[in-house]
N, C-alpha and C positions, 0 to 999 in steps of 0.2 A: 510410080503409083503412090498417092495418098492415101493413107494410116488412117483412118478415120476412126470412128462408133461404129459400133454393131448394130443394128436396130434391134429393137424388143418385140419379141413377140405381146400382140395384145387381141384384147375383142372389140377393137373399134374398126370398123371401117371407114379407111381415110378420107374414099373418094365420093361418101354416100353421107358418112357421117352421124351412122349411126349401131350403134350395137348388136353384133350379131352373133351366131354360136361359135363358143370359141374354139371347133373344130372345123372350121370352116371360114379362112376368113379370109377373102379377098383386098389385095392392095392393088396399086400402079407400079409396075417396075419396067424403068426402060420406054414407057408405053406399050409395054404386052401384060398381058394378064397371068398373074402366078395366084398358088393355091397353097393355105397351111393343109397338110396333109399330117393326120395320127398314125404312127403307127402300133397296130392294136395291141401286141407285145409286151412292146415298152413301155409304150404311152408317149415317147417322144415325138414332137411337133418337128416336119421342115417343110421346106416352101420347095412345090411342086414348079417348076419353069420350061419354059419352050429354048429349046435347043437356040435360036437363034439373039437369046437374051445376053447379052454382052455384061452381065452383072457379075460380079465375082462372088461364089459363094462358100462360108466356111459352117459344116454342117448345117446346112438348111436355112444362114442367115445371112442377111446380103453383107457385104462390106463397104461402107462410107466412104464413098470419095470426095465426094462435093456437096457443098450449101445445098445444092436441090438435093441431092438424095438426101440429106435429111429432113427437107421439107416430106420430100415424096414418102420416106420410110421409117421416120420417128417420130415426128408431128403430125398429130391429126388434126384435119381441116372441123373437127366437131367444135357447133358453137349451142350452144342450150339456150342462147339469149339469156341466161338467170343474171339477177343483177350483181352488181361489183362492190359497188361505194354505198356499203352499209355500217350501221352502230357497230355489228360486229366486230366489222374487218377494221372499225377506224378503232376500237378499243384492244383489241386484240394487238395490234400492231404495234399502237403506242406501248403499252406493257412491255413487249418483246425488243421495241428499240430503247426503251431503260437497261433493257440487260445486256444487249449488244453493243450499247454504247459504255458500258461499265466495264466489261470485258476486254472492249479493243483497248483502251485507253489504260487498262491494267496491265497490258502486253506491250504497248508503248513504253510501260518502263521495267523491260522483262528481258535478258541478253538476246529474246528471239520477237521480231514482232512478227504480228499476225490476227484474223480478226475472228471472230466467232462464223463457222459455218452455216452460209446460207442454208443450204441443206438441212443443216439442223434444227433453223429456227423454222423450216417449210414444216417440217413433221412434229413439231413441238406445235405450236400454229395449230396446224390439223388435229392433233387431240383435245386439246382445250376448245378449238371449235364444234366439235362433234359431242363433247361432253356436254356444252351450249346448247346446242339442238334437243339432246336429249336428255338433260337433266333438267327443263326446264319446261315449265306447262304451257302446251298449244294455247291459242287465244283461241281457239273454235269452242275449250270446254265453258265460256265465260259470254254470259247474254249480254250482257251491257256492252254496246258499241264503244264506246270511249278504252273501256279495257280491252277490247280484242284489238283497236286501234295503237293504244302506247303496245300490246305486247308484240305486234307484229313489227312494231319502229323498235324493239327492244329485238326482233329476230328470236324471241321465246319461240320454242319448240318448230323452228321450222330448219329443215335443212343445210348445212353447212357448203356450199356452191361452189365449185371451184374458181369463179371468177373472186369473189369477197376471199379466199386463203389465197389468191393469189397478192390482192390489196393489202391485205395482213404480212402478208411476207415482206411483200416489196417497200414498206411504209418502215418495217424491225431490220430489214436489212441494207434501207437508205441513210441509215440512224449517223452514221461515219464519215457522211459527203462533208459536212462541216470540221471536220479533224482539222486540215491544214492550221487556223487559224489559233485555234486553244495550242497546238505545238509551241506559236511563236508568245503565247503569252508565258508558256514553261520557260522558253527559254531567257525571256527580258526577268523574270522572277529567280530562276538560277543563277545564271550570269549577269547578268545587270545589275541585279540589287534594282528591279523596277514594277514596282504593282501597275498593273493597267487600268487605266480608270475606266468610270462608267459607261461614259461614251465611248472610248473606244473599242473594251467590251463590247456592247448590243452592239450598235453600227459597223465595226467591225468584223463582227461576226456575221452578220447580216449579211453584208458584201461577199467575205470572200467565199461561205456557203454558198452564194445564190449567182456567181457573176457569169457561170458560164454555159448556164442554163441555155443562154440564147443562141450559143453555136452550135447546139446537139439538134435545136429544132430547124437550122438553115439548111446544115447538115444531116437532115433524115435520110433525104435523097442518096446519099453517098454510104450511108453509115448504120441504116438501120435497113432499108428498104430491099434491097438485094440479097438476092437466097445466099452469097457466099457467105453474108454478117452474121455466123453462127454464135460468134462469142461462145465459144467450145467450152466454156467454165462453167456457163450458166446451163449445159445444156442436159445436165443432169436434174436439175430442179424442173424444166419441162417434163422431164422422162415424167418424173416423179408425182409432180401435178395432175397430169394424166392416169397414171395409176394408182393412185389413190383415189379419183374422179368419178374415172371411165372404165373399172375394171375392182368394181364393187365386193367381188367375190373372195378377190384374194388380200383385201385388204385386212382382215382377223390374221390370218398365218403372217402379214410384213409386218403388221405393229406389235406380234408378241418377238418374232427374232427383233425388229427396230428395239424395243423395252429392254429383251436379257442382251443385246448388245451397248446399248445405254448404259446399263447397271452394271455390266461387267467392265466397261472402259472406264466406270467412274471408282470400282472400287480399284483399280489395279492403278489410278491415277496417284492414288496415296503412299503406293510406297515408289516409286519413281520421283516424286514430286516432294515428299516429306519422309518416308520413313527408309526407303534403299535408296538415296542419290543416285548412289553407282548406274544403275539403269539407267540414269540416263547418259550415259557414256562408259561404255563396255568397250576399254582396248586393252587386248593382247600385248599390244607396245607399250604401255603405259606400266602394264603389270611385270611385264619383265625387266622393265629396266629399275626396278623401286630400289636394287642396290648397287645399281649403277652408281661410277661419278656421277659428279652434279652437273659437269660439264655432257656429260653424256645426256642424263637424265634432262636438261634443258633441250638438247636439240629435237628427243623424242617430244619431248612436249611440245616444240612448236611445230612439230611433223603433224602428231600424232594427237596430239591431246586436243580437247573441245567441247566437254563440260560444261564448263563455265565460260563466263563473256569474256572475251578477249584470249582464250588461254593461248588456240594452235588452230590448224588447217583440221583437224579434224578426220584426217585418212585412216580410212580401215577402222575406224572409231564410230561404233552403231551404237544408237539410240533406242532403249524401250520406251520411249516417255511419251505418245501420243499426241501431248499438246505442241511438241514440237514438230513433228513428223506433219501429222494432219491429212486430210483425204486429197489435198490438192492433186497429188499425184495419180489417182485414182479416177479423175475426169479428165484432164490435160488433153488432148489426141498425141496417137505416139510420134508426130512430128516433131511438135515443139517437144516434146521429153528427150528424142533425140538431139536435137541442137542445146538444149541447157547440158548431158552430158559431154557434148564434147565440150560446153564452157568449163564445166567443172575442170575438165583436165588440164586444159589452160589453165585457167584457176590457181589450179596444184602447182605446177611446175614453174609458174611465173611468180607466187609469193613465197616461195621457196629462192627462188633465184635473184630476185629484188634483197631479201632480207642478208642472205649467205653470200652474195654478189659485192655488199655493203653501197646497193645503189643512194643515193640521194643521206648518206651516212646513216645509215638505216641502226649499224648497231649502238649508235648514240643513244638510240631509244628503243621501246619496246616493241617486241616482234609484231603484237597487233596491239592498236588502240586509235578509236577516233579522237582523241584531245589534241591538243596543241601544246608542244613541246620548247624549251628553251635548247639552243645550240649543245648545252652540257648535258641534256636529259632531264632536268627538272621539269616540274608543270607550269605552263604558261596561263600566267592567271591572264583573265580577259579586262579586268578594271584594271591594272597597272597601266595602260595606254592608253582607256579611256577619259573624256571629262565628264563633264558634268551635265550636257549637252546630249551625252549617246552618242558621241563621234570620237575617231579617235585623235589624239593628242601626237603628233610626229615629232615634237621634241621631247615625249616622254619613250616613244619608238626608238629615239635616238640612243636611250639610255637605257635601254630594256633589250633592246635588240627587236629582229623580227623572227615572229614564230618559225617551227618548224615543226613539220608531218611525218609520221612515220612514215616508212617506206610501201608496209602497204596500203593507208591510205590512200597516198599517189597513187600506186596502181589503181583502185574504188576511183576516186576521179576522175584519173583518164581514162580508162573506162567507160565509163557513164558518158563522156564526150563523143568514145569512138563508138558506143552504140546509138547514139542520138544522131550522129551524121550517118552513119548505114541506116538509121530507118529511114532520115529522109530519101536516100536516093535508091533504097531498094524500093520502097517504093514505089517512088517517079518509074522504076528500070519495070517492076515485073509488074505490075497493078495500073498504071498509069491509062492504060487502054480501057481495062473493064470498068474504071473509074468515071470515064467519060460516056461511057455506053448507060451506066446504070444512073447517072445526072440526064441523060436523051430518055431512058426509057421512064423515068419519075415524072417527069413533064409531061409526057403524052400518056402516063399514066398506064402502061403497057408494061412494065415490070411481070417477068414472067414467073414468080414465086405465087404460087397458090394461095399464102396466108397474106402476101399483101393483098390479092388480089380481094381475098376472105373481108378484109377490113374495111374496103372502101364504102361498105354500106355505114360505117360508121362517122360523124364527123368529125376531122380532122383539129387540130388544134391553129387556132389561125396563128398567121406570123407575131400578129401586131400582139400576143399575150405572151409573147416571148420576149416580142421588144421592150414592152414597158417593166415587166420583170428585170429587164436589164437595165432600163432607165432608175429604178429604184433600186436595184445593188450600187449603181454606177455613184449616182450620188451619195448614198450612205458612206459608201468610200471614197467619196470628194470631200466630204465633211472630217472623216476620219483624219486623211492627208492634212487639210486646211488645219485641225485646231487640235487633233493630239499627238502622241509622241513620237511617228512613226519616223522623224526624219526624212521619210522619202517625199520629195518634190511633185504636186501635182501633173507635170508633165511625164517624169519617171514613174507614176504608176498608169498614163494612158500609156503609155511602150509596153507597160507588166502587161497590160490585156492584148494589147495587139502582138507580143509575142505569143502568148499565149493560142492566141486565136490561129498563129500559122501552125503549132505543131501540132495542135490537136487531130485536125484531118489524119496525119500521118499516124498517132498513135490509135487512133479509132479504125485507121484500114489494118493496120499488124493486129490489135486485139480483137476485133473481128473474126478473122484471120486464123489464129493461131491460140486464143484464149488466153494470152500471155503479151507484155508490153514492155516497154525500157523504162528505166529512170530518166527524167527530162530534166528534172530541176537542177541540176549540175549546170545546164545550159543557162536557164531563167538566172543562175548567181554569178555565171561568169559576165553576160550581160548588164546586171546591176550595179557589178563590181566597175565595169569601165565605165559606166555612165555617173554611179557618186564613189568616187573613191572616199574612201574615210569613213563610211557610214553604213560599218554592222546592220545596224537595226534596219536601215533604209533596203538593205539587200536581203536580210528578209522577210520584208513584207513586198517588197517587190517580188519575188523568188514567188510567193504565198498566192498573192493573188492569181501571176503567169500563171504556175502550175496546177491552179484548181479551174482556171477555166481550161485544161487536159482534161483532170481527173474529175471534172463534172462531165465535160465531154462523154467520157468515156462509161460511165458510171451511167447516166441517162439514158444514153444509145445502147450499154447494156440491158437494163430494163427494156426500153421500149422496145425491144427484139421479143423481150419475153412477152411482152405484151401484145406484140403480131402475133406469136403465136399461138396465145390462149386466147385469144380474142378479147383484149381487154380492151374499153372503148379510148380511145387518144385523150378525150380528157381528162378523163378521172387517172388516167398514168400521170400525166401532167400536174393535178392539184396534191395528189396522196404524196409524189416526192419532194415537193417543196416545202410539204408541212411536217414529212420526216427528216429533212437536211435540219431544219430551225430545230424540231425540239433536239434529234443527236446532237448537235451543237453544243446548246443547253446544257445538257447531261453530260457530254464530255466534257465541259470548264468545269464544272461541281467536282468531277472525280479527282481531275487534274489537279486541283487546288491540294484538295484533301493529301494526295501522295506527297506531292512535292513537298506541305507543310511537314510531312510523319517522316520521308526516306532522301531529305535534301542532300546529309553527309554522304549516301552512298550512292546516292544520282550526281554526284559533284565528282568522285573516284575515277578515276582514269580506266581503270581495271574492272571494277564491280564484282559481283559476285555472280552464284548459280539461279538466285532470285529476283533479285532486282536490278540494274543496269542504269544509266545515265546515257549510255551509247549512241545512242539513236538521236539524243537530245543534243551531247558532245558533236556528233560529226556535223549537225548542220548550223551547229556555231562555229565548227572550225574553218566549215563554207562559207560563212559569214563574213569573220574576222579573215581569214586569207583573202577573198574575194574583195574585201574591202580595201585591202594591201596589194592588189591586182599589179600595179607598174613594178611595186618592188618584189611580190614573190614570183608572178605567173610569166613577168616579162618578157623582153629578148632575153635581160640581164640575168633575171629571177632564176631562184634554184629548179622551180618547176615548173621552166618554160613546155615543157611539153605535154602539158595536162592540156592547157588549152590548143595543142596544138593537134590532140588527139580530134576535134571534130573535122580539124580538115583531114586526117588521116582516115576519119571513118568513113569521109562522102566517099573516098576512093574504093572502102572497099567492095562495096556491091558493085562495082563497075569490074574489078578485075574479078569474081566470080561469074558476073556474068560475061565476061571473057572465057574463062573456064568451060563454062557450058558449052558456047559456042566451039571450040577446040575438040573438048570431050562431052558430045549430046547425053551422055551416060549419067554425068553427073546431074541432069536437070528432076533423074528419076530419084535422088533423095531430098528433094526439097529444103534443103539448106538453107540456114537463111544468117545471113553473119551477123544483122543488130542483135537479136535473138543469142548468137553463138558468145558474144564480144559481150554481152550485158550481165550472162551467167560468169561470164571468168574473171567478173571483178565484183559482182555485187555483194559478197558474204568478208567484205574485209574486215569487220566486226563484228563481237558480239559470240551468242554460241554456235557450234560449226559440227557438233555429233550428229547432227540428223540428218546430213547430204546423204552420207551414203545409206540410212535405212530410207530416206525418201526415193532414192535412185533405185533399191532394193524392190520397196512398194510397186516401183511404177512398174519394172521389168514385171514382176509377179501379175500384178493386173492389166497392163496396158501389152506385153509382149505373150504372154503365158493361159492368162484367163481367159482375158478376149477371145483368144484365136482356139485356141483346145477347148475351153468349155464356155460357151456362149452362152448359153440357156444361164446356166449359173451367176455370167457377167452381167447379163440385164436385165435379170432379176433380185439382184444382191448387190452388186457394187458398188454403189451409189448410199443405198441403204444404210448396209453396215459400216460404211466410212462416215455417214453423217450424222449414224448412233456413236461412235465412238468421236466422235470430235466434239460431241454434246455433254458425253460424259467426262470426257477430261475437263473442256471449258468448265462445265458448273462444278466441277471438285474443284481446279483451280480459281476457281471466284471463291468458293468459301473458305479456300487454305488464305487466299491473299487476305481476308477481313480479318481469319478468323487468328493467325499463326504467321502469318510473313510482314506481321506491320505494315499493312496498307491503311488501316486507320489509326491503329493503336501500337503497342509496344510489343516487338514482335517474341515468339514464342518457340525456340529452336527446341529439333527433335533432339533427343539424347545420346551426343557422339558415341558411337560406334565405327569399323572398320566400312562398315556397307555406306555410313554417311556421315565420314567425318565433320568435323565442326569448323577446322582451317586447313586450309589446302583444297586443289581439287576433286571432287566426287569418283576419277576416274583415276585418282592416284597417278597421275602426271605429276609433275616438279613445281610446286608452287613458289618456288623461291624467285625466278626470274622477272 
């Protein structure tokens, strides 16, 4: 059985599509007819059913198995025809993606990244729009045409729509699609010693924002169209859009708990974040061993400790701090929450056994750190082997040696290999069928999902405004290639796209899917790496381009799922994201610059601290510079040959679970899925690690406990209050980073005390090692 959502009780009728009393509300289940039924008592709601209803129900709500059941029992087919692509929604938006964009790109240099909650910016969105409506004078009170005219184009005093909050949303929450490319400008300004000039800048950015636009629309068919393409992540902002909408009555009682959950996650974000550390990594082990030896005291640390970037694994080490934790856990379905914990376990017991094993001479260097190491343990600067050129110098390699990675680094890369090869072939193994069926059924336009069926009155976005969007990326980044620094060979960045283009498919049916996806880009560097040896820079912006025409993929076909189901018309999804990619873009280089000039010293740190980090920056320059050294590190001969050897070990492994199944039919009932399993047990080899186990925590609590025991409660709260408090930590943490952590200016530490000392870790682990 599949884990699914609950559905919510609501007062819309699905099948009718229109509002009706909410003690009586008629849906589709199964194809029979069920009834909300009160009972006059309590006052609680459950859904009356016929005996022969094959639906599984927990108090009175159905249980989610499949894409159509949540067409049939969360999404309502209501469409109000009200318009979309208005003054509002487009200023609204852009506002919201300056702050989203300021935020992600503050956590890009933060030991945890992660981006501002869509969620949050849906219902921040909806009060300033509603305040819009109503704080603003109708143009009916005003005789002069021309004035009733600008005030209706201004949206004064007329109604807040849920199609225009949906344009708003989707516009503040597309702000990010442009990231990949500002990454690679931090990193030639870091490590390079490289300003990127003008043209590279714009046309750069240009391209690798916008290049893979044009696979998401070939790809509808496969990726968007098909009731299984729930994109499980997003499917809480549907909920949410809808009852705020469609369910008018109870919208006063959600935005005063939304508001005192907002203001209570942002006051309690101050002492976690600035005034009690400790919160944010509370271990029992850390505390007891404080008069341990040192030798003691180190192992617990890197068992135990995870505070701070780089410190340990993090076990049994819980997290108060919110901005790390985050709602994610709280929408996931408990599938995927099931297969990242068993990654996590793996996780556990392989970076422990890699480090204490002395794999790949692991205790040469530090227990966790993404940088590049010299053979003795020293830091392996990156310009000692380069010239002057941007390539590297192999008779200065000669005399420097070749870098080396920590041990669990390694693991994080291979990793990333062996989940890259199980998605493709799990894939191909268990989806391979429906994938064909649902490209048959888009052609003849027989898709049997209700909401595509809903959209066809709308028109479609033609192919050919897909293509030339991609003729003008393509060239921006022909130009870029041809005349600026990028070292990669015009021919080596049409490979970047056409890799690109094959794994996207595959990551768009798992996130579909499962709400959840692998890292790819380990692949797009090892492929760089054999094609220009010697040239960092060249691998990545190849790496850059590959993986954004993924994560546009993905990121598109996300939206336009949400866009089937609110009825949003095909183009104006199409125009509002492309003009939210370019300006987040934008907005992301500004902020990025800003950091990097004010926190260069401790973004250069191997180690970093509890606030700012370099990690994120460090590992995919070490992807880089290794990758670039491909014959000599990853080789037959190379110390870690087996990184790359993990994607032929991953294709294998959906073949032998689905061996498994076959053997034992039993196992097919927990939906397992090994890139999923295999991408969790390696991807946290950096940075801070206290908040596994309170996210693991969360999910049990909501996704195994809530859901099931009190439903009513789940879907009406859960969503909510995880994306009031992810609003309120984010904007404390935006003004702590301006205003106290030297994000523009000189920063401003709290006054050590035992709760947050000033050196060492927060959770009183062994900072000496």
């Amino acid at each position: 059985m599949s884990d699914g959502i609950m559905a919510p009780t609501n007062n819309v009728d699905n099948r009718k599509g229109v509002e009706v009393a909410d003690d009586s509300v008629e849906t589709t289940s199964r194809d029979q007819k069920v009834k909300n039924v009160v009972d006059e008592k309590t006052g609680e709601v459950s859904i009356e059913s016929p005996q022969d209803d094959d639906t599984e129900y927990v108090k009175g709500h159905p249980v989610i198995r499949t894409g159509l059941d949540v067409s049939k029992y969360i999404v309502s087919l209501r469409d109000d025809g009200d318009p979309s692509l208005t003054f509002r929604s487009i200023v609204l938006g852009s506002i919201f993606t300056a702050l989203s964009s300021v935020i992600t790109m503050l956590y890009t240099f933060k030991p945890y990244q992660a981006q501002v909650s869509a969620t949050f910016l849906q219902l921040l969105i909806y009060v300033f729009g509603q305040a819009w409506a109503l704080l603003t004078p109708s143009p009916e009170r005003f005789k002069q045409r021309w004035v009733r005219s600008t005030l209706r184009f201004l949206n004064f005093g007329q109604g807040f729509g849920i199609k225009e909050h949906v344009v708003a949303a989707l516009i503040a929450s597309s702000g990010n699609n442009g990231l990949a490319g500002v990454e690679i400008y931090a990193i030639e300004n870091l490590f390079y010693d490289i300003s990127v000039n003008a043209t590279t800048a714009v046309l750069g950015t240009f391209s690798i924002s916008l290049c893979g636009f044009v696979l998401a629309g070939v790809l509808r068919p496969l990726i968007v169209y098909p009731a299984e393409m729930v994109y499980w992540s997003t499917l809480p902002q549907v909920v949410l859009f809808q009852n705020l909408h469609f369910d008018t009555r109870a919208n006063r009682d959600r935005l005063t708990k939304f508001i005192w959950a907002l203001v209570a996650s942002g006051v309690w974000e101050f002492f976690p974040a600035y005034i009690v550390t400790w919160f944010g990594g509370i271990s029992i082990f850390c505390l007891a061993s404080m008069n341990a030896p040192v030798h003691i005291r180190t192992i617990f640390t890197n068992v135990f400790g995870g505070a701070s970037s780089n410190e340990g694994l993090g076990i049994l080490n819980f997290s108060l701090d919110w901005q790390y934790i985050q709602s994610t856990y709280l929408s996931l379905p408990f599938k995927q929450q099931l297969n990242s914990w068993i990654g996590y376990l793996i996780y556990y017991a392989v970076m422990i056994g890699v480090y204490y094993g002395n794999a790949w001479n692991a205790k040469n260097f530090p227990f966790m750190s993404s940088s590049l190491f010299q053979s003795n343990g020293s830091v392996y600067t990156t310009t000692s082997i380069m010239n002057d050129r941007g390539t590297i110098d192999y008779n200065k390699v000669d005399d420097v040696g070749l870098p080396s990675l920590t041990a669990t680094t390694v693991w994080g890369f291979m990793t990333q290999n062996l989940a890259i090869g199980a998605l493709i072939t799990h894939v191909l193994i268990f989806y391979s069928k429906d994938m064909w069926t649902a490209w048959k059924q888009a052609r003849s336009r027989s898709q049997p999902d209700p909401h595509y069926q809903a959209m066809l009155k709308y028109k479609e976005v033609p192919l050919w405004w897909y293509w030339a969007l991609f003729a003008l990326a393509f060239f921006a980044g022909l130009i870029v290639n041809l005349k600026g620094q990028t070292t990669l060979p015009v021919w080596g960045y049409i490979i970047a796209l056409l890799l690109g283009a094959f794994i996207a498919p595959f990551s768009c049916v798992l996130y579909g899917l499962y709400g959840s996806g692998v890292s790819t880009n380990q692949l797009s560097k090892m492929v760089a790496g054999a094609l220009h040896p010697g040239r960092p820079l060249a691998n990545l912006y190849f790496a850059s381009w590959s993986h954004q025409v993924i994560l546009l993929s993905v990121n598109l076909a996300n939206w336009l799922v949400v866009g089937q189901y609110l009825k949003i018309p095909h183009r104006v999804m199409f125009i509002t994201q492309i003009y939210a990619t370019l300006l987040g873009a934008g907005l992301n280089y500004a902020v990025m610059t800003t950091i990097v000039s004010n926190q260069r010293e401790i973004l250069l740190d191997p180690i970093g601290n509890n606030v700012w980090s370099g990690a994120y920056m460090q590992s995919l320059n070490s992807d880089a510079i290794t990758w670039a050294l491909a014959k000599e590190i990853y080789g037959v001969n190379g110390q870690y040959f087996i990184v790359p050897m993990g994607l032929i070990i991953g294709l294998a492994l959906p073949v032998i679970h689905s061996g498994a199944i076959k053997l034992f039919p039993r196992l097919d009932r927990w939906e397992l899925n090994t890139a999923i399993i295999i991408a969790y047990a390696g991807t946290t080899y950096y940075g801070n690690t206290s908040w596994i186990c309170s996210s693991i925590a969360v999910g049990i609590f909501s996704q195994f406990w809530l859901r099931r025991r009190k439903p009513r409660i789940y879907n009406k709260y859960n969503y909510l209050i995880g994306a009031a408090m992810d609003g309120g930590s984010q904007i404390v943490i935006f003004i702590l980073s301006f205003a106290v952590f030297g994000a523009s200016s000189k920063e401003v530490p709290f006054p050590s005390w035992w709760g947050s000392p000033a050196a060492g870790n927060p959770d009183h682990c062994y900072a000496g090692n």
